[in-house]
N, C-alpha and C positions, 0 to 999 in steps of 0.2 A: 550924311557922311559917306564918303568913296574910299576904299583901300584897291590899290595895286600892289601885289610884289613885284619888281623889274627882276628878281629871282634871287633863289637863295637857294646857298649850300658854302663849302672851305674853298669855293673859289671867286665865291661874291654874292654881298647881300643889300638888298637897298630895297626899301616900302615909301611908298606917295599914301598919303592920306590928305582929303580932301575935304573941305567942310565951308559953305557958303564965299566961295569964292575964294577960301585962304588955300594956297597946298605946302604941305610941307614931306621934306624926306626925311626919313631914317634909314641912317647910314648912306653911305655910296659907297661901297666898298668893289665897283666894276672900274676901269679903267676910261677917261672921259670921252673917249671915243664911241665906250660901247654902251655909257649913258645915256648918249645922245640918241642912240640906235634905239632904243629900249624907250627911252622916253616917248619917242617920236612913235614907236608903234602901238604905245595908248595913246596917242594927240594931246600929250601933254610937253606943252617945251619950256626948256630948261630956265630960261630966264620970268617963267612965270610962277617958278617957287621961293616962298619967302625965306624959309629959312631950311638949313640942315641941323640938323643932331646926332653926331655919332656916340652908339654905346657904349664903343670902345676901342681899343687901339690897334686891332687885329689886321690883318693888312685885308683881310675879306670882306670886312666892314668900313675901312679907312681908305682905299688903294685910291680912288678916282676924286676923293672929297675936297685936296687943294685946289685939283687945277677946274674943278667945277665950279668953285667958286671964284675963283678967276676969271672964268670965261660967262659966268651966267649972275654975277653980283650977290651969291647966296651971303647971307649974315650965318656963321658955320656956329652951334655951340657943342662944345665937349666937358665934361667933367674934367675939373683941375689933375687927375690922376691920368687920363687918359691925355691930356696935353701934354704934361709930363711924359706922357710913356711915348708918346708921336711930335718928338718937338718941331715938326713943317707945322702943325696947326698953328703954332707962334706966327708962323712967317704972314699965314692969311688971319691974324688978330681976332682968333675962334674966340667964341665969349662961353667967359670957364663957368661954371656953376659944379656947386657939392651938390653928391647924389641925393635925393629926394627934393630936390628943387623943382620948382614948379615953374613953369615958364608959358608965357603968355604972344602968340603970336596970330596974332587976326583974330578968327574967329576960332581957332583951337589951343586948350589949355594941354598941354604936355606936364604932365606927372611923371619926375623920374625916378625908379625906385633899384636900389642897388642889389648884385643880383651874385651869386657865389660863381666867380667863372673865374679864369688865371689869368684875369686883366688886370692895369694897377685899381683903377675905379670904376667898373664896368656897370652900365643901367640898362633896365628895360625901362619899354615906355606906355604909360595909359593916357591916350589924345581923348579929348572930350570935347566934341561943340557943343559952343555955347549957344547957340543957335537951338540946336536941335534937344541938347540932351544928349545925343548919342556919343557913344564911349567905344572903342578900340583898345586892345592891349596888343603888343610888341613884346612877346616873352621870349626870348632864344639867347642860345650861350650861356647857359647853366647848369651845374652840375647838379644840384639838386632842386629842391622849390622850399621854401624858408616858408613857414606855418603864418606866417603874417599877409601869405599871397592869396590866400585864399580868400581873405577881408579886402585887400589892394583890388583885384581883378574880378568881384563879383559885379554882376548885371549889367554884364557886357553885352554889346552888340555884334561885335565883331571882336576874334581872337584868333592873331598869328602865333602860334606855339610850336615850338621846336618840339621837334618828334627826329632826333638826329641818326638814332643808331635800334638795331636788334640785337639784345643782349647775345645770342647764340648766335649770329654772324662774326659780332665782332670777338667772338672768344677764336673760331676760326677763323678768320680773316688773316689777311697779307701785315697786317702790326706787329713790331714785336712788341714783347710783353710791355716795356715800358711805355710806351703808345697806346697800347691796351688801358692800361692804368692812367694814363692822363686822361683820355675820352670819356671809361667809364668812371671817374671820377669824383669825388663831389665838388669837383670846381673845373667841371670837364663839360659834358654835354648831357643830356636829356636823354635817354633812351624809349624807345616807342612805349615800353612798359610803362616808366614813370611821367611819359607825358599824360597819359590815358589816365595815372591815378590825380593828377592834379587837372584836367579836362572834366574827369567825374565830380571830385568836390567845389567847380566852381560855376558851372554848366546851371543854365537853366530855360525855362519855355519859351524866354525871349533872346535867347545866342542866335542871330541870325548867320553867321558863319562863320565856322572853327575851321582855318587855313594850319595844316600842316606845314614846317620851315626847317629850312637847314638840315633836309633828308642827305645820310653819308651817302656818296656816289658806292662807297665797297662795303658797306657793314648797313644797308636798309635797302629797301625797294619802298616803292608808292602803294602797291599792291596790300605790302605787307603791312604799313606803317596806319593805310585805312582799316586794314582790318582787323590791327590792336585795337584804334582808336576806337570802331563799331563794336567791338564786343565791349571795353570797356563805359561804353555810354549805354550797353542795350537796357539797363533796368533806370536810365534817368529819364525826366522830363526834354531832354534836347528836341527838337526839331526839326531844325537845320540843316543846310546844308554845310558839306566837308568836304573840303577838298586838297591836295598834293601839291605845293610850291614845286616849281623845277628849279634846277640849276640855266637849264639853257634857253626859258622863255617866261617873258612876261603873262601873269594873270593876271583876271581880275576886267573891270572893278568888283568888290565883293562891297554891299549894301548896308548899310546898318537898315533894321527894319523889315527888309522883304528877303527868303529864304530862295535866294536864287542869283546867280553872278554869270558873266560874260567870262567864259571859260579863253585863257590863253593855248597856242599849241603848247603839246607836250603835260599838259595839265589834266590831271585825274580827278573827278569828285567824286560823290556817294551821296546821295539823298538817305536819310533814316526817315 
């Protein structure tokens, strides 16, 4: 199994996972112009993914998702809530599923599981090949972590988890308070603190790489967001490497199995 982020942050998120020949995306939330751009600089093109899956309706996750499948034949699914919330998925005949459905494309089993964020139906996603065994979680846009993820997302290989904000940035930061209170939220975002406590309880000798996602461009730095993450793993079994999604460039691929990836520009890791 392969993961790329094509990047993430509030101005777009979109992950390729790859697994004996099936690729699929999560989310497209860039504009289809700059998919294409993005795609093209992992040597991955656009009409050789099977399918999309957005997690939710958010236009950072959603922006680029009709006209890509327009121009590149994706089969689009979304949650019947998230259809709802974005009704162009109508226009391109996105195939709805309720959250915790399981969905089956090639050789990767997508497990969606619903996640507390101010979507109408918002999922995260656990891809598993069937090939390999190897397993992926897509955790981001959540405000808190629901005590049932910790059973969901154990003995992973690969974990993209939102690490969105620094609690002490964003009390100063440019938000006003109501802003403040939407992000840190329990139906907001993940802060580097509470990625770290759900990273610790779910973390083990075989996590070959925990990717940081959806770092705030104004309330976190990459700097900062490794270095919650590193102190909050220093007394577990991890191994792995770690490293910082951007907003402005593709990483990756990051490996199920071997503790080492093809680092994009602009991208930050840490070896423990």
């Amino acid at each position: 199994m392969r993961v790329w982020v094509l990047g993430s942050g509030s101005a777009g998120n979109a992950v390729v996972v790859e697994s004996a020949g099936t690729r699929i995306i999560i989310d497209a939330g860039f504009p289809v112009r700059e998919l294409a751009k993005r795609l093209l600089a992992i040597g991955v093109s656009g009409d050789s993914i099977e399918g999309a899956i957005v997690t939710h309706e958010h236009t950072d996750h959603v922006r680029g998702v009709c006209a890509a499948a327009r121009r590149w034949k994706w089969d689009v699914y979304a949650s019947t809530g998230t259809i709802a919330g974005y009704p162009l998925l109508k226009d391109i005949c996105a195939r709805p599923f309720a959250a915790g459905a399981t969905l089956e494309l090639g050789d990767i089993s997508v497990h969606t599981v619903r996640t507390p964020h101010d979507g109408t139906e918002p999922v995260a996603v656990l891809a598993t090949a069937r090939s390999s065994g190897a397993r992926a979680g897509i955790v981001y846009d959540l405000g808190h972590v629901p005590p049932s993820y910790r059973k969901t997302f154990e003995r992973l290989d690969i974990l993209v988890l939102e690490s969105n904000h620094d609690e002490g940035m964003l009390r100063a930061g440019p938000y006003p308070p109501s802003v403040q209170a939407r992000i840190g939220g329990s139906y907001g975002h993940l802060s580097n603190r509470r990625a770290g406590m759900f990273a610790r309880d779910c973390t083990h000798a075989g996590l070959a790489q925990l990717v940081l996602a959806h770092l705030s461009e104004r309330c976190n730095d990459p700097r900062i967001a490794l270095s919650s993450m590193r102190d909050a793993l220093a007394r577990t079994d991890f191994r792995g490497a770690m490293s910082a999604a951007s907003q402005g460039a593709t990483c990756g691929p990051f490996l199920a199995g071997r503790a080492h990836s093809v680092w994009g520009a602009g991208q930050l890791s840490l070896e423990l």
